[in-house]
N, CA and C atoms as a LAMMPS dump frame, in Angstrom:
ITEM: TIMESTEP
0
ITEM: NUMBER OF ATOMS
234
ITEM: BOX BOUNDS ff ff ff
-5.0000000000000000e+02 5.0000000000000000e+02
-5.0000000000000000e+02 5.0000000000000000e+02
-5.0000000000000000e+02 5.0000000000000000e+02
ITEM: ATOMS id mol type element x y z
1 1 1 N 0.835 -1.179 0
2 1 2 C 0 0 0
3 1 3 C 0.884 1.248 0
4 2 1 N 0.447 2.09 -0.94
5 2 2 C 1.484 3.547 -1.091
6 2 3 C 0.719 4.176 0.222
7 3 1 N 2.005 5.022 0.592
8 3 2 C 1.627 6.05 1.655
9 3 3 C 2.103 6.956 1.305
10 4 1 N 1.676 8.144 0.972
11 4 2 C 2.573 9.212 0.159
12 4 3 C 3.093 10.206 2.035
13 5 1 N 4.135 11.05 1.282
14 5 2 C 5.631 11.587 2.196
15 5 3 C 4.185 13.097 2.071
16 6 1 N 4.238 13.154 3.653
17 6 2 C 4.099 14.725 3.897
18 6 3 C 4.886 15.498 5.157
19 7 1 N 5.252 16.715 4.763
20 7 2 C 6.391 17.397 5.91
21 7 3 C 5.794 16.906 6.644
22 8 1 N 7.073 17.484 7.68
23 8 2 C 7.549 16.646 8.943
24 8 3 C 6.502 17.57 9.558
25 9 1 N 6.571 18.734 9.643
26 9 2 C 6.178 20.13 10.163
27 9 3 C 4.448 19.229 10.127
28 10 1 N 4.058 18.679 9.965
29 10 2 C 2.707 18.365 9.497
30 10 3 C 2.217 17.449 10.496
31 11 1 N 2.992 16.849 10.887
32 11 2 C 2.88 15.753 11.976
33 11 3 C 2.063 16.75 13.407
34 12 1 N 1.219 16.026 14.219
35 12 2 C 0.831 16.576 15.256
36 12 3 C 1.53 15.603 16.341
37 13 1 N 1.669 16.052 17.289
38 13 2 C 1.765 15.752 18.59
39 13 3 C 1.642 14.207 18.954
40 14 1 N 2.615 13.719 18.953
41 14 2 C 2.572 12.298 19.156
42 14 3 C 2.646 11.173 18.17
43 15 1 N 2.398 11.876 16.758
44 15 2 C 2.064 11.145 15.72
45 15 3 C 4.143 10.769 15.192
46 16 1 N 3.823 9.641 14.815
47 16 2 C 4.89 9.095 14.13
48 16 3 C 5.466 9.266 12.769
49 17 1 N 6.206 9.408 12.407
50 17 2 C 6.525 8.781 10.588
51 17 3 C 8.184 8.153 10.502
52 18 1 N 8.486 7.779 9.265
53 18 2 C 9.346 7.317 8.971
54 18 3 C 10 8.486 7.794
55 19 1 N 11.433 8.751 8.064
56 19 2 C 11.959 9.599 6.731
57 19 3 C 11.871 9.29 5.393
58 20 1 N 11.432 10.35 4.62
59 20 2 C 12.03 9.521 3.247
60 20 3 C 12.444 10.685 2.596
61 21 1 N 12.865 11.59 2.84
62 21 2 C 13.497 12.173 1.978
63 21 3 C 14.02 13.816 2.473
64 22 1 N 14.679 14.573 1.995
65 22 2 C 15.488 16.166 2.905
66 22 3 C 15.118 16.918 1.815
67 23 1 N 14.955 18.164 1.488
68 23 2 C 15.069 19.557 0.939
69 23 3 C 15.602 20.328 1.17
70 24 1 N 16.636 19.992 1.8
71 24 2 C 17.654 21.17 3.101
72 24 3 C 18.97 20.993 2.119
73 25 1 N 19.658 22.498 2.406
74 25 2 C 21.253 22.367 1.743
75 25 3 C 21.693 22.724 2.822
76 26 1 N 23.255 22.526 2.557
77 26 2 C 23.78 23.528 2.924
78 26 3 C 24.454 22.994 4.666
79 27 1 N 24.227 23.915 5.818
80 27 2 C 25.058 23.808 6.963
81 27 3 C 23.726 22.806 7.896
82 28 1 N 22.581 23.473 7.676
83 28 2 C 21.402 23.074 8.214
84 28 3 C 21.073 21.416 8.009
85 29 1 N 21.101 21.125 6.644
86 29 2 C 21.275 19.891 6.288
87 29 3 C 22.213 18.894 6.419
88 30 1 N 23.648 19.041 6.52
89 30 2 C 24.395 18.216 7.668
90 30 3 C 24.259 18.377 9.191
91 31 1 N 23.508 19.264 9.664
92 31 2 C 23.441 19.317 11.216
93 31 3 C 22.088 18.419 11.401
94 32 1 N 21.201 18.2 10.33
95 32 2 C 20.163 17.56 10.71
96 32 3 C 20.628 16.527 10.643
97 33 1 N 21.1 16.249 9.464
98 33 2 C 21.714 14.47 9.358
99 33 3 C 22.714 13.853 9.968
100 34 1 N 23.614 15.144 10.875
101 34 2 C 24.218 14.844 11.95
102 34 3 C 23.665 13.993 13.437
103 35 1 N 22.373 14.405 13.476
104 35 2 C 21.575 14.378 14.428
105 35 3 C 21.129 13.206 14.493
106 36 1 N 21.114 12.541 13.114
107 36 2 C 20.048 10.715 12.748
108 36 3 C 19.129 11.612 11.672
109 37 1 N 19.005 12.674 11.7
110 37 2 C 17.729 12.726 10.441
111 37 3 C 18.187 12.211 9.299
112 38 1 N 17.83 11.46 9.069
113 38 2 C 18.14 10.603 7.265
114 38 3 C 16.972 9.921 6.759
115 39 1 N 16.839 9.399 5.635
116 39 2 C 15.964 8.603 4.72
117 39 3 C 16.1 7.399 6.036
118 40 1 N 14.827 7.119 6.179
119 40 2 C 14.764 5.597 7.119
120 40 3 C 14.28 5.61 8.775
121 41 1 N 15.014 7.04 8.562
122 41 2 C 14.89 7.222 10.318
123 41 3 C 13.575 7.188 10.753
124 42 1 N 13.055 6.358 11.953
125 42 2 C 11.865 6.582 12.422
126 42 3 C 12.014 8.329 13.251
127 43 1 N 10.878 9.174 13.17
128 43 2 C 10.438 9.905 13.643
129 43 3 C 9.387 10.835 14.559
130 44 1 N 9.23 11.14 15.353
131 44 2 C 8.104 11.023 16.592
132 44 3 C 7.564 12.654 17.195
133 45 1 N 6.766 13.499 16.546
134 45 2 C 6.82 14.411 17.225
135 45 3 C 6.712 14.388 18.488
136 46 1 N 6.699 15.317 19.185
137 46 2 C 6.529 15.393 20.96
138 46 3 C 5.877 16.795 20.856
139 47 1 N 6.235 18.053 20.477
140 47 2 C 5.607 19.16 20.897
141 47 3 C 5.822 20.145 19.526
142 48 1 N 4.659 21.068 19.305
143 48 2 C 4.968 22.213 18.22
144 48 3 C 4.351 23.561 19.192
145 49 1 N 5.527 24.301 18.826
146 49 2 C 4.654 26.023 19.365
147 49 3 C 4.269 26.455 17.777
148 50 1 N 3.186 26.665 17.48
149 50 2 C 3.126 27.665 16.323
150 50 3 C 3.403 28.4 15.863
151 51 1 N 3.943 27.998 14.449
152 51 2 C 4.275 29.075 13.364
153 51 3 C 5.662 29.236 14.071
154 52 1 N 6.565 28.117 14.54
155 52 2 C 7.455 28.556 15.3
156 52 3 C 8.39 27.559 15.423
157 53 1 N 8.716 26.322 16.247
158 53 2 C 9.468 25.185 16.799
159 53 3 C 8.7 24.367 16.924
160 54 1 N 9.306 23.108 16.395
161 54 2 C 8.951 21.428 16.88
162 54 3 C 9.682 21.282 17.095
163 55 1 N 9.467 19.904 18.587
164 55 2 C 10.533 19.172 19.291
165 55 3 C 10.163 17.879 18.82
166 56 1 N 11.451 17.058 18.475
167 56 2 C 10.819 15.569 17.618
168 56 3 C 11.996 14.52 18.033
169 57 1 N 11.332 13.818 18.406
170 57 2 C 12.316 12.448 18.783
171 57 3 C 12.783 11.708 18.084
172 58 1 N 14.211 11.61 18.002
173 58 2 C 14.905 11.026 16.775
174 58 3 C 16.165 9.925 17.068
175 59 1 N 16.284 9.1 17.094
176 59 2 C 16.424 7.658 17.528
177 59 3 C 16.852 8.109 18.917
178 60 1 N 16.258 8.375 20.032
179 60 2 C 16.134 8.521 21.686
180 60 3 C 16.923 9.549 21.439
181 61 1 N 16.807 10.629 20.737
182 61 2 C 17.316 12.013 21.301
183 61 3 C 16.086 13.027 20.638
184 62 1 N 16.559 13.996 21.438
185 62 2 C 15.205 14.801 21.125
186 62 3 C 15.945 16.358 20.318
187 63 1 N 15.528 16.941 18.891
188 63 2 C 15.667 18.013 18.547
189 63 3 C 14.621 19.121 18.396
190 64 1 N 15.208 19.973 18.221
191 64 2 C 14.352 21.312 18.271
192 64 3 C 14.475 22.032 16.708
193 65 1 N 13.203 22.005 15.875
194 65 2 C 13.504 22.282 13.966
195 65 3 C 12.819 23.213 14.357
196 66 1 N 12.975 24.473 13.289
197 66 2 C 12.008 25.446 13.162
198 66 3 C 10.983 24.918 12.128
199 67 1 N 9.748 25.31 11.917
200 67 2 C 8.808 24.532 11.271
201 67 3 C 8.675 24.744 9.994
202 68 1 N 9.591 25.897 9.47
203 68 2 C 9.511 26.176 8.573
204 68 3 C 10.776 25.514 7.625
205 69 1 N 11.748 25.017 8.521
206 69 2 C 12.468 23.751 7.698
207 69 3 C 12.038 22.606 8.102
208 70 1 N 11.56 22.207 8.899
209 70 2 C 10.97 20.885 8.775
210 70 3 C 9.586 20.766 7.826
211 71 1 N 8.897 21.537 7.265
212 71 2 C 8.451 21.773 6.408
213 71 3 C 9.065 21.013 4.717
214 72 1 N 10.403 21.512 5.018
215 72 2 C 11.4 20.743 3.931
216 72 3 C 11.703 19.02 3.972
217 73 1 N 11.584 18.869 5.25
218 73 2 C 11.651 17.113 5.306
219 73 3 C 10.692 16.216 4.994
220 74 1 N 10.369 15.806 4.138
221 74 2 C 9.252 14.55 4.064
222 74 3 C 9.238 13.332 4.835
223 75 1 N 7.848 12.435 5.22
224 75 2 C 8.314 11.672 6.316
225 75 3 C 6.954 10.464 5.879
226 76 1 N 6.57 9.666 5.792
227 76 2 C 5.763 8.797 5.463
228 76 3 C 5.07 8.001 7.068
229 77 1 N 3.725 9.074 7.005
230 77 2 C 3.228 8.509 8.104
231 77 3 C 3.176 6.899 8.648
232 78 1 N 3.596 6.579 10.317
233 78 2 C 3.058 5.122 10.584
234 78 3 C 1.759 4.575 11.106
């Protein structure tokens, strides 16, 4: 069954996905993939302030994206 990729930024509160893909260049985009964000990674929001920061759990560590680049990450709901 296809599950099509929607930003990360899209996820609510608790909801899960799996990576599949980045839109990020640059310094931002190795600091994410520094972190575990990659194609594969399971992903877990925990908290969004609006129009502002998500905190998202990423293999047992927790980061802080602005929503407007996680917006750039695609993630295939579980």
């Amino acid at each position: 069954m296809y599950v099509p990729a929607v930003p990360l930024s899209s996820l609510g509160c608790g909801e899960e996905g799996v990576v599949s893909s980045l839109h990020l260049t640059g310094e931002l985009r190795a600091r994410l993939m520094a972190a575990g964000l990659v194609p594969g990674t399971a992903v877990r929001c925990l908290r969004k302030k609006k129009n502002s920061l998500g905190a998202f759990e990423i293999r047992s560590a927790v980061i802080a994206v602005r929503l407007q680049d996680a917006a750039l990450v695609l993630v295939r709901r579980k």
